[in-house]
LUMGU-598039 format. One line per field, with one value per residue: x, y, z of N, C-alpha, C in turn; residue in three letters; residue number from 1. Coordinates in steps of 0.001 Angstrom, whole numbers, plus 500000, padded with zeros to 6 digits. Each point is the difference from the previous one (the first is absolute). Example, Ala and Ser with C-alpha at 12.3 -4.5 7.8 and 13.67 -1.06 7.14 Angstrom:
BEGIN
nc1 c(513190|499650)
nc2 c(494310|501050)
nc3 c(507800|499280)
cac1 c(499110|500820)
cac2 c(501190|501190)
cac3 c(500000|500060)
cc1 c(500900|499230)
cc2 c(501200|501090)
cc3 c(500000|500730)
residuo c(ALA|SER)
num c(1|2)
END
This chain:
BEGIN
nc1 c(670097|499288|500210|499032|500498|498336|500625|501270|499883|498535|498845|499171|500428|500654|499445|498806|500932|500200|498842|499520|500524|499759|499004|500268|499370|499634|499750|498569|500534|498514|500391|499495|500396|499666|500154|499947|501087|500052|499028|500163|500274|499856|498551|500363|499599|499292|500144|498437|500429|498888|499173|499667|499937|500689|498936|500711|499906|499156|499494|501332|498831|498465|500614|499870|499042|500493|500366|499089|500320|498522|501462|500646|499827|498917|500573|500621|498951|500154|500817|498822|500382|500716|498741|498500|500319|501037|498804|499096|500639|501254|499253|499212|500700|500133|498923|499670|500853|499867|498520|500349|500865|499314|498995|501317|499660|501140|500316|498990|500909|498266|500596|498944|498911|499615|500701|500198|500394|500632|499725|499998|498702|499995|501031|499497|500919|500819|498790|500795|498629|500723|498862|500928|501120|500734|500499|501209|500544|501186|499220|498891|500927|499882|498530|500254|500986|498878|499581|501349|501443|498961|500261|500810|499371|499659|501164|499808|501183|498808|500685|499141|500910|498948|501219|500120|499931|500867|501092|500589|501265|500203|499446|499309|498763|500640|500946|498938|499358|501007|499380|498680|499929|501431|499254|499714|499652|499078|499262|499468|499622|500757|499602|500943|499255|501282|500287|500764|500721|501063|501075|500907|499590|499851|501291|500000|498961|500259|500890|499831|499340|500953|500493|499072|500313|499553|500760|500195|499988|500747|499119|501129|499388|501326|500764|499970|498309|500401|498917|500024|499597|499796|499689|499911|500056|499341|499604|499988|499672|499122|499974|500249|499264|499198|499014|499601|498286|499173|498775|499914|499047|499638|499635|499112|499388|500890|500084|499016|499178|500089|498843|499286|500211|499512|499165|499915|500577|499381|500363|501387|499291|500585|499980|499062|498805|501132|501368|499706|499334|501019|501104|498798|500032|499208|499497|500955|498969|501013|499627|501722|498820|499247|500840|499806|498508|499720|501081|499462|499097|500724|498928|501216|499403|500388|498941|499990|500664|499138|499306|500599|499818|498749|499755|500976|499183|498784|500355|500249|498849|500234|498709|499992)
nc2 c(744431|501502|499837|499899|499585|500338|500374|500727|500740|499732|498979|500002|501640|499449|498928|500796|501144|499030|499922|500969|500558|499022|500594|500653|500082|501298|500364|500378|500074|500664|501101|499757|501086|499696|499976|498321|500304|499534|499797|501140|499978|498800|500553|499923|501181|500440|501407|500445|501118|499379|500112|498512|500516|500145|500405|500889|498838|499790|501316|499970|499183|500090|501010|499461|499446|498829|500240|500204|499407|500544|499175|501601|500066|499942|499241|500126|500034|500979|500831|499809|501645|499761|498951|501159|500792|499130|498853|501358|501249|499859|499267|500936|500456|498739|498766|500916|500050|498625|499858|501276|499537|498928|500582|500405|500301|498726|500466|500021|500029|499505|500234|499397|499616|498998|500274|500248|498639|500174|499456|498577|500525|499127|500227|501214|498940|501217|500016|500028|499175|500025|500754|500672|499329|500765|499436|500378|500832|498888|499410|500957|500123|498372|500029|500745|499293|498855|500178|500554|498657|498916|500895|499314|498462|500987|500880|499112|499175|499565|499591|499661|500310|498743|499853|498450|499248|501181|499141|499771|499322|501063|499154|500389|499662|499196|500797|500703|498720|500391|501350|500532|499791|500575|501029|498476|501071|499916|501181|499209|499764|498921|499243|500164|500611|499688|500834|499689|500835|498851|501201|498907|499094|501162|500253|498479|499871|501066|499934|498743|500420|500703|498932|499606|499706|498997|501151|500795|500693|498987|499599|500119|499276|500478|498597|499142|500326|500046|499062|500869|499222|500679|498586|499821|501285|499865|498961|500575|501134|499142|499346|500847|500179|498703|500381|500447|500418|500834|499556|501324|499915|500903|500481|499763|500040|499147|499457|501077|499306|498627|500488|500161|498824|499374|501102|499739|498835|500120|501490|499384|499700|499033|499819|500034|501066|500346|499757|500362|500795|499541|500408|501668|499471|498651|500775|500536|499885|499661|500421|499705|499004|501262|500151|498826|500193|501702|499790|499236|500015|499372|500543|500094|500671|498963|499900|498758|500449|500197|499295|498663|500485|500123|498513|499450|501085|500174|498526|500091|500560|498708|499917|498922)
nc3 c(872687|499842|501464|500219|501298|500741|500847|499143|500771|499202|500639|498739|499970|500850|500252|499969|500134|501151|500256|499797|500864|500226|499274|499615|500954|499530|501085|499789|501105|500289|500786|501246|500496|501326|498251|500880|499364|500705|499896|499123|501026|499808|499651|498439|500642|499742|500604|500764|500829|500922|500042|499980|501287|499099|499101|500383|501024|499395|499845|500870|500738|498915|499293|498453|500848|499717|500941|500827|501451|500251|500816|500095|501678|500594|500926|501064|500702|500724|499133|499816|500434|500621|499823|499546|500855|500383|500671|500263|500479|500630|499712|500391|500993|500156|499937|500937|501202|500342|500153|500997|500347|499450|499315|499454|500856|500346|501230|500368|500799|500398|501036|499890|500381|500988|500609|498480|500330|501204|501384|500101|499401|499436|500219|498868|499090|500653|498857|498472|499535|501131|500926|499690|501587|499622|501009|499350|500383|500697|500527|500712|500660|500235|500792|501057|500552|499824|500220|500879|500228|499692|500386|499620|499917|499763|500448|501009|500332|500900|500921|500664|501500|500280|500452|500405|500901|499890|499852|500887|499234|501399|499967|500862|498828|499339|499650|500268|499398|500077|500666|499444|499103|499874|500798|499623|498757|499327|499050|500644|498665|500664|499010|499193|499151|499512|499050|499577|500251|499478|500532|499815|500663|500933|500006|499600|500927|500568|499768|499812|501138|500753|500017|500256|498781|500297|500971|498921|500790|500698|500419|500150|500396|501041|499593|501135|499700|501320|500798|500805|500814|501020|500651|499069|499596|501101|499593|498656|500372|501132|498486|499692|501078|500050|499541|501431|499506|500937|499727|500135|500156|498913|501026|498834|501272|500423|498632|499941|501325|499300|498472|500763|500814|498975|499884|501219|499881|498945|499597|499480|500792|499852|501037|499306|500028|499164|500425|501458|499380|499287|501038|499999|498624|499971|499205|500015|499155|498790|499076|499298|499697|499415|501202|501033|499380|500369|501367|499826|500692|500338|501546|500563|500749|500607|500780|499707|498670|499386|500447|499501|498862|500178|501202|499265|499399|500119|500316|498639|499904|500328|499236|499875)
cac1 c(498687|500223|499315|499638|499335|499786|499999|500928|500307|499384|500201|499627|500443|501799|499467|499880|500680|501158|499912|500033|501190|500404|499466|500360|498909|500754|499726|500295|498879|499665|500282|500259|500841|499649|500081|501274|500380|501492|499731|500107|501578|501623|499743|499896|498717|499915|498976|499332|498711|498749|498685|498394|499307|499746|499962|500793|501262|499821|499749|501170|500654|499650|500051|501303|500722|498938|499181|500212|499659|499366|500213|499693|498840|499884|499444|499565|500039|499023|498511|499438|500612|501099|499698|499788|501157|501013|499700|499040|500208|500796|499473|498641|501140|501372|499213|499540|501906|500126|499135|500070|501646|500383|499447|500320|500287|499705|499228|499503|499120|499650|499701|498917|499536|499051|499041|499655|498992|499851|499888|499007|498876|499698|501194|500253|501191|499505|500439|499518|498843|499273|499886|501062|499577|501349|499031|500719|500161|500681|499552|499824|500910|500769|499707|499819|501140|500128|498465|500096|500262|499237|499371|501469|500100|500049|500464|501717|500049|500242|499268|499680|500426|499561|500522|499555|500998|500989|501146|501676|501173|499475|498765|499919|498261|500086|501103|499338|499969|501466|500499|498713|500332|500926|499864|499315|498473|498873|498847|498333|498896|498387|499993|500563|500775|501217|501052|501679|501308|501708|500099|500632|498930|499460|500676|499471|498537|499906|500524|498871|498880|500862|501100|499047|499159|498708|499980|499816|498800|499670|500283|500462|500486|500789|499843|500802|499280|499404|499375|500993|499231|500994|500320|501032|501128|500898|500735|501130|501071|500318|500334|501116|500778|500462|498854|498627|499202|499091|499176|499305|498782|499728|498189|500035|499745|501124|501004|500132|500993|501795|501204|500001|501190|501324|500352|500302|501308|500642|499359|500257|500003|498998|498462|499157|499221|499421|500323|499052|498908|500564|500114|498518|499861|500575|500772|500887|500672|499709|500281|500364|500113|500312|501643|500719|499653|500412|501489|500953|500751|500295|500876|501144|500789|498969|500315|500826|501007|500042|500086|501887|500976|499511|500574|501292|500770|499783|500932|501169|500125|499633|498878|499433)
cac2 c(500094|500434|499874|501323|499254|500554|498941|499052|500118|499084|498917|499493|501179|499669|499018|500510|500761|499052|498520|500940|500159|498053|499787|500558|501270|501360|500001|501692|500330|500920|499330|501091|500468|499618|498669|499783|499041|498827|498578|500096|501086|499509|499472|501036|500417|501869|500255|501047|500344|500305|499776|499831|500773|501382|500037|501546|499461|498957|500507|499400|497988|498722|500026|499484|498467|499361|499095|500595|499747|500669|499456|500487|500328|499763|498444|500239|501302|499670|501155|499797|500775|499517|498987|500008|500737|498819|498755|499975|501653|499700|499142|500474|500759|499265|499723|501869|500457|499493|500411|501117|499954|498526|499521|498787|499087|499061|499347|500867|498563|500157|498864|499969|498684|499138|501492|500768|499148|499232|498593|499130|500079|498873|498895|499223|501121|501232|500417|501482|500745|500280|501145|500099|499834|499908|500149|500736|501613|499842|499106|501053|500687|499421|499753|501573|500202|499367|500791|501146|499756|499452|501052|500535|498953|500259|500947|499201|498730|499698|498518|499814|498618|499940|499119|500014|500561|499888|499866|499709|500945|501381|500009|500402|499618|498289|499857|500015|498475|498974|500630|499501|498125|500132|500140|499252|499950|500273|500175|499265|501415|498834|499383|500947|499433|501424|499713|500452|499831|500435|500424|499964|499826|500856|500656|499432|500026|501146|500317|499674|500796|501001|499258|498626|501384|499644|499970|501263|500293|499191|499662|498352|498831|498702|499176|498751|498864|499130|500835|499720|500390|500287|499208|499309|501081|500163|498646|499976|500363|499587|498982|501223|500994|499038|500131|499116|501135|499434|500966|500995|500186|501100|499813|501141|500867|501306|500443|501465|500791|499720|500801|501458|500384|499959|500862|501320|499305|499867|499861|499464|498386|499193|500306|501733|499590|500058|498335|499012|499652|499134|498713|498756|499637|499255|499298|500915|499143|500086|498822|500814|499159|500399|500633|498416|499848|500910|501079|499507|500312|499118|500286|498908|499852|499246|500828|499232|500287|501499|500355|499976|501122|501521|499841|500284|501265|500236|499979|500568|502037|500306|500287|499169)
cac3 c(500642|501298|500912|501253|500912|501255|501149|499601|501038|500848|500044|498938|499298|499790|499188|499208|499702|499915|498610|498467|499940|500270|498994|499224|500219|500296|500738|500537|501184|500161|501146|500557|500423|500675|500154|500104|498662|500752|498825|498773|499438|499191|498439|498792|500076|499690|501095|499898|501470|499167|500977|500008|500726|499525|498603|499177|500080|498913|498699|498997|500197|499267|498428|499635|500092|499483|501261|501362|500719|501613|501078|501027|500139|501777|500625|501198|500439|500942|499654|498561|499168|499366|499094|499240|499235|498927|499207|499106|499390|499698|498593|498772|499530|499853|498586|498748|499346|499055|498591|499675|499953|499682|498726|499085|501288|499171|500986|501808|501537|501511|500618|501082|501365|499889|501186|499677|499875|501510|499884|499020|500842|499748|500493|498694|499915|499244|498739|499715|499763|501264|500126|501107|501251|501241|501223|501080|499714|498988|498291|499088|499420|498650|499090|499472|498817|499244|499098|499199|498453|499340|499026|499130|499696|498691|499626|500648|499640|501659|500622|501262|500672|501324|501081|501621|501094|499495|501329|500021|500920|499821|500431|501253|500323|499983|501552|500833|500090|499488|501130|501224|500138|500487|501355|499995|500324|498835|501002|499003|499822|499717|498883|499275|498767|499138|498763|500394|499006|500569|499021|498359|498389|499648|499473|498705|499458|499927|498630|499100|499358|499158|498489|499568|499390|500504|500989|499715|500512|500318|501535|500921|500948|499734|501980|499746|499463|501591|500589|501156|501272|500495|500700|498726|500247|501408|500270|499206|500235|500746|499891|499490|501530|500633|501797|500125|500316|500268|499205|500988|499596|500591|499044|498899|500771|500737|498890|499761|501277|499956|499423|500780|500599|498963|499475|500801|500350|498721|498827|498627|500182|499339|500797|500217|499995|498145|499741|500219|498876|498888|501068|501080|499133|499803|498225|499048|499023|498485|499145|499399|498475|498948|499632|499319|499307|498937|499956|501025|501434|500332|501373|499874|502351|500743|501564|500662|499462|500065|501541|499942|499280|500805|501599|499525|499634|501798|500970|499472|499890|501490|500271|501352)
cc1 c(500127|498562|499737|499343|500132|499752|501202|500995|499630|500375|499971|500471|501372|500333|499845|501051|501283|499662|500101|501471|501159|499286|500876|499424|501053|498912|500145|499012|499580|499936|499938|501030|500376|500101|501052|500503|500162|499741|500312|501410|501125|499384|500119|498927|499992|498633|499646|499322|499080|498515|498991|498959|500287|500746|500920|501702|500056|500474|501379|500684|499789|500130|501061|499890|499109|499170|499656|499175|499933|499501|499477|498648|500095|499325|499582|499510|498897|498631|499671|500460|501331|500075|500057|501162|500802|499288|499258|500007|501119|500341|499822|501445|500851|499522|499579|501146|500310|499507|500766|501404|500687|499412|500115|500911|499116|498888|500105|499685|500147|500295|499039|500286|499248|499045|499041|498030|498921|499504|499309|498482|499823|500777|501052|501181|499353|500844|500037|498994|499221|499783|500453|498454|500705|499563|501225|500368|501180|499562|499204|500765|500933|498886|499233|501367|499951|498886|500695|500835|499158|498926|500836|499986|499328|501147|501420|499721|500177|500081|499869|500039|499823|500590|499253|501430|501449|501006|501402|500856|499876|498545|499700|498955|500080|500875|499155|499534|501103|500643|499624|500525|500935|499974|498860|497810|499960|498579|499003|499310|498430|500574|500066|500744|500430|500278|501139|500750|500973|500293|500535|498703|498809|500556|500369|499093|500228|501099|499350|498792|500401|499866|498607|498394|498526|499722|499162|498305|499081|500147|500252|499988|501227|499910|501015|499326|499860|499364|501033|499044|500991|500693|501086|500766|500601|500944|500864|501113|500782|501116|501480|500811|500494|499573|498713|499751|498706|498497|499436|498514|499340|498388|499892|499169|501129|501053|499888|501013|501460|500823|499840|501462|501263|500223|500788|501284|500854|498608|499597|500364|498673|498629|499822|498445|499057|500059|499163|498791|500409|499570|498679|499539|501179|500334|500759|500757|499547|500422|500520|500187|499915|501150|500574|499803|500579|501098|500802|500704|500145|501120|500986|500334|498276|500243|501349|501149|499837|500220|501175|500891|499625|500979|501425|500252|499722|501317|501579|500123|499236|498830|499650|500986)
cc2 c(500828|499659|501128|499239|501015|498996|498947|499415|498876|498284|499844|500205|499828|498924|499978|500280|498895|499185|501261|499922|498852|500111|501343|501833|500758|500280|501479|499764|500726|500052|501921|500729|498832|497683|499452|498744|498520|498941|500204|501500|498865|499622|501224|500710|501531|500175|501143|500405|500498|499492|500125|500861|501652|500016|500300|499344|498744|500431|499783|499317|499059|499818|499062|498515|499020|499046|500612|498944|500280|499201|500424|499884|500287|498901|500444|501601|500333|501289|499690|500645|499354|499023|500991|501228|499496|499300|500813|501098|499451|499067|500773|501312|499748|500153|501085|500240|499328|499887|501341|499816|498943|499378|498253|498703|498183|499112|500629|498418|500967|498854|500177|499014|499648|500677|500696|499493|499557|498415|499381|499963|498457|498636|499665|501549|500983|500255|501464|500738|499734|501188|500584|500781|500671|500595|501329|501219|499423|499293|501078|500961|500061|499555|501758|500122|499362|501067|501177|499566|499655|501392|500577|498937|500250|500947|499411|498512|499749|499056|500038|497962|500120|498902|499946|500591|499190|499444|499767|501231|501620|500115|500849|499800|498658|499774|500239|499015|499352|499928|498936|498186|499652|499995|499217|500016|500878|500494|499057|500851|498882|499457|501261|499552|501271|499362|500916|499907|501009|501288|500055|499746|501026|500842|499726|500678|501398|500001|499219|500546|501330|500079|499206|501476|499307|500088|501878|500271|499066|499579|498268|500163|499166|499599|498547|498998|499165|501000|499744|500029|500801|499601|499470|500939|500052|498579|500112|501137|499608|498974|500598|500492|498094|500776|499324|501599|499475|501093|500568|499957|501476|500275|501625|501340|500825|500291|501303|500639|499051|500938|501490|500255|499286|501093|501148|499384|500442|500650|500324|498187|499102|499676|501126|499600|500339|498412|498948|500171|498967|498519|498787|499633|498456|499242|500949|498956|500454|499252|500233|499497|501239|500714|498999|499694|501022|500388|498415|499599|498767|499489|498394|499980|499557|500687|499224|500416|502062|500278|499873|500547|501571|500090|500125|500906|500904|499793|500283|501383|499926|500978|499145|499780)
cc3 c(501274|500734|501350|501231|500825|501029|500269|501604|501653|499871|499078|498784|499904|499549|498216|498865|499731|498309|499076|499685|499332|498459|499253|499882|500497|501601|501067|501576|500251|501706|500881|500779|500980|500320|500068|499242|500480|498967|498954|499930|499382|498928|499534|499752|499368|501120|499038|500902|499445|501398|498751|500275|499701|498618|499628|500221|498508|498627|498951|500387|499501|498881|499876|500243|499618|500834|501027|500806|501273|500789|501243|500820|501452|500165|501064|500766|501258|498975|498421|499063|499692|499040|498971|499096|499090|499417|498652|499583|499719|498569|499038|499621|498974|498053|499520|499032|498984|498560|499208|499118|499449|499164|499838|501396|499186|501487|501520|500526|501018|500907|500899|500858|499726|501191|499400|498658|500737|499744|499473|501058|499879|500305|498330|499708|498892|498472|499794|499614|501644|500083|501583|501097|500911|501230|501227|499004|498748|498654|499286|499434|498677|498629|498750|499144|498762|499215|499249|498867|499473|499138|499278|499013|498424|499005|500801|499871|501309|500160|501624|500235|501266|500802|501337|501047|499034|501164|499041|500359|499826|500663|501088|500807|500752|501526|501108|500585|499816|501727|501360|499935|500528|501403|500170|500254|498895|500393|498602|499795|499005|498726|499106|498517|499264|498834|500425|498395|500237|499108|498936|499187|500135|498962|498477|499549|499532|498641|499117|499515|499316|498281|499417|499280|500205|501321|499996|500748|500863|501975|500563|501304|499908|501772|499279|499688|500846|501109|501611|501437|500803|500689|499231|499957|501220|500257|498987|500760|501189|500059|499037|501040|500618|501769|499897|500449|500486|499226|501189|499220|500171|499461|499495|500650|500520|498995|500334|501019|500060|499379|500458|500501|499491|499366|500671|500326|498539|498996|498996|500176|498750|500571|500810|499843|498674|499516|500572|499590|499245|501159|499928|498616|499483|498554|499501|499128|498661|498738|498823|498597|499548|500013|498889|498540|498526|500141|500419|501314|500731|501075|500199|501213|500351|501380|501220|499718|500733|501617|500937|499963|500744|500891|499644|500084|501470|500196|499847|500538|502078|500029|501217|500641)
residuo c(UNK|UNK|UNK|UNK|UNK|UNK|UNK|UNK|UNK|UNK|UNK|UNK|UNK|UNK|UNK|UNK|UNK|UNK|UNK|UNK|UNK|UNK|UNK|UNK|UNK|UNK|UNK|UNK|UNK|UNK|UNK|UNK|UNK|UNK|UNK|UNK|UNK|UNK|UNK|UNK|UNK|UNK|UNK|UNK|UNK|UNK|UNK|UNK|UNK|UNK|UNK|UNK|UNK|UNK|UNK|UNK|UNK|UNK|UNK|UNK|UNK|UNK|UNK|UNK|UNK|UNK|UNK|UNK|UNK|UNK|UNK|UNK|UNK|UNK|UNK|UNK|UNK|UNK|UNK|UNK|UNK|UNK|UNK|UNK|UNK|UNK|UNK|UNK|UNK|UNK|UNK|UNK|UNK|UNK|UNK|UNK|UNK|UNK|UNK|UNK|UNK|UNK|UNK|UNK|UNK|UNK|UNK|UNK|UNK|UNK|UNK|UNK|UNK|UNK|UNK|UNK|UNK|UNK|UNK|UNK|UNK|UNK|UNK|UNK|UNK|UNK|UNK|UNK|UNK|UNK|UNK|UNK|UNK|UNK|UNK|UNK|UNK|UNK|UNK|UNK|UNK|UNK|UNK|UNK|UNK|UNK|UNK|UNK|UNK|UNK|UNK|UNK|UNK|UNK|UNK|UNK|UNK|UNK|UNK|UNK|UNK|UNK|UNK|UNK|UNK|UNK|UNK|UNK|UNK|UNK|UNK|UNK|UNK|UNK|UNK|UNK|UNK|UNK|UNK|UNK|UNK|UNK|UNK|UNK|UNK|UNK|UNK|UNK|UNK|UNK|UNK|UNK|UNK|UNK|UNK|UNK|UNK|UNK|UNK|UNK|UNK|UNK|UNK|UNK|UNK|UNK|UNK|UNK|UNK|UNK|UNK|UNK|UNK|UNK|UNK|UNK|UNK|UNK|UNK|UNK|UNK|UNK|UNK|UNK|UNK|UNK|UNK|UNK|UNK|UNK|UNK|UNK|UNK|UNK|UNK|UNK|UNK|UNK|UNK|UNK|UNK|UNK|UNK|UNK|UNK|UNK|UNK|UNK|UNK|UNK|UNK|UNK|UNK|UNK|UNK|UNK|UNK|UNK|UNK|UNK|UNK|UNK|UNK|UNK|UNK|UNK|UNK|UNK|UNK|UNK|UNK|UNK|UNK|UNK|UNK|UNK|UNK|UNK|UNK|UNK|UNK|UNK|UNK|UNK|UNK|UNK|UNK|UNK|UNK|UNK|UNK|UNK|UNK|UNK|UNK|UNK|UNK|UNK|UNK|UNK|UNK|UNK|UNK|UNK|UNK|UNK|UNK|UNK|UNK|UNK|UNK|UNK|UNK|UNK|UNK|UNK|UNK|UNK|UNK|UNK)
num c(1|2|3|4|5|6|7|8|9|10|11|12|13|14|15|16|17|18|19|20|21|22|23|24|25|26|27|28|29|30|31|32|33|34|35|36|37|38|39|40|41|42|43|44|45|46|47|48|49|50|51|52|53|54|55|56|57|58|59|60|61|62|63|64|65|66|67|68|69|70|71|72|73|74|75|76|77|78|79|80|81|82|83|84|85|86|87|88|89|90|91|92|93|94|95|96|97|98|99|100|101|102|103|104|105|106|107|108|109|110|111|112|113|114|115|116|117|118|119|120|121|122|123|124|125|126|127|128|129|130|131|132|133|134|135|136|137|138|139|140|141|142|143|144|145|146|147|148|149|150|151|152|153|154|155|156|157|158|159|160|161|162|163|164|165|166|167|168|169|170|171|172|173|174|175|176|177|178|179|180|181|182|183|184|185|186|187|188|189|190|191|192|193|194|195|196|197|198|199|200|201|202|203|204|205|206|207|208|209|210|211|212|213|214|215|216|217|218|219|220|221|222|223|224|225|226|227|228|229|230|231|232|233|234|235|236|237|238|239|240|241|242|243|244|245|246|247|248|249|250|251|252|253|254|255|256|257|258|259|260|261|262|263|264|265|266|267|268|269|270|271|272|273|274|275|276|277|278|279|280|281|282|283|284|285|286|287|288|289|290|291|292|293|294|295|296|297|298|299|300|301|302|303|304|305|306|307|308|309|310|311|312|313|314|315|316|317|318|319|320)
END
């Protein structure tokens, strides 16, 4: 079984690449000049340089395999353009090539978001016949990526996967709060409800739907099937580091100008002021019976556990 992961390089994407590999997958990264291996140079890998973001680097990278997964993307950024280049030209590149060059390809995963849904208007977790909302440059972005496979969904075998906020070890989004607690304070952003999931069992999920032929043309939702306040996320990890944090209260008026100058401190930081669009919205939540139901999916790290094991590894690789 050969495999093609863009994005193999990243949090999710090395990951990724680790379980194919652990499974029996021939395993090719598509990866740029420019990227840096550290997570995945002692696995058995074949490379291919190649950019998303310009066609002509694709044209004899996707043939041949029977899987490809487009990991890759941009999370953070301070200019819209940069969303939409990777998340959504960058996409519509990727899946042309592919249509053009891969015919007989047995499965395409997108990985989307749940950004790319945006939040629950109602307090009720978001399904897949919702009609996406996404309220920041990045959730449109991902969700313009999703529009361009899904017009392939007759002539390719796609599948699109919408995770909430992904964490664990590698992370760099999450450490941002792993940090702040640590130096004892959290900022409140009011009554806040998340779905979360760890990434191994994202990473299930994602080869399952791969492999699960009732998954062919189809959009999930996966999460851990609990809703998390955030208050409940900050005391768990609190309770991982063995500190006491105190909640800073921040009112949803000055979010714009906090991340103003979070941005000018850092930015490529997790708060910026694309993200805090996501921030002043309190249900990012979803609901992933029909993964559960047609592929299978069936998340196994509870946050108490996941959040454990995150702070471990932090503190092994002296992130914190």
């Amino acid at each position: 079984m050969n495999a093609l992961v863009t994005g193999a390089t990243g949090f999710i994407g090395s990951h990724l690449c680790e379980e194919l590999v652990k499974r029996g997958f021939k395993v090719t990264c598509l990866s740029r000049q420019t990227s840096n291996l550290k997570w995945i140079e002692p696995l058995n890998l074949n490379f291919i340089k190649g950019d998303c973001t310009k066609r002509e680097t694709l044209l004899e990278a996707v043939a041949d395999f029977d899987y490809i997964f487009h990991i890759a993307g941009v999370t953070k950024s301070c200019s819209a353009d940069d969303f939409f280049s990777m998340n959504a030209r960058g996409t519509e590149n990727l899946i042309r090539t592919v249509a053009d060059k891969n015919p007989k390809l047995k499965r395409f995963i997108y990985l989307s978001s749940l950004a790319a849904s945006g939040p629950s208007p109602d307090g009720k977790p978001a399904k897949e016949d919702v009609n996406p909302a996404p309220v920041s440059d990045y959730g449109r972005s991902k969700l313009e990526g999703e529009k361009a496979v899904l017009q392939y969904k007759d002539t390719l075998p796609i599948t699109v996967l919408r995770p909430p906020a992904v964490y664990g070890p590698r992370d760099k989004d999450m450490l941002v709060l792993f940090k702040m607690i640590k130096k004892g304070f959290f900022f409140d952003m009011g009554k806040c409800y998340y779905s979360l999931l760890y990434v191994d069992d994202l990473v299930q999920g994602i080869i399952s739907a791969a492999e699960n032929k009732a998954a062919e043309g189809k959009i999930y939702f996966v999460c851990d099937n609990t809703f998390h306040t955030g208050e409940e996320i900050a005391k768990t990890i609190c309770s991982a580091l063995d500190v006491k944090a105190i909640p800073l209260r921040i009112p949803k008026y000055i979010m714009p100008l906090f991340a103003y100058i979070s941005e000018r401190i850092n930015k490529q930081g997790i708060i910026n002021r694309d993200r805090i669009k996501d921030f002043r919205h309190s249900h990012w939540i979803c609901n992933a019976q029909k993964a559960r139901e047609e592929i299978g999916f069936m998340p196994k790290v509870g946050i108490k556990e996941g959040i454990k094991w995150t702070a471990d590894w932090y503190r092994i690789h002296r992130w914190l």
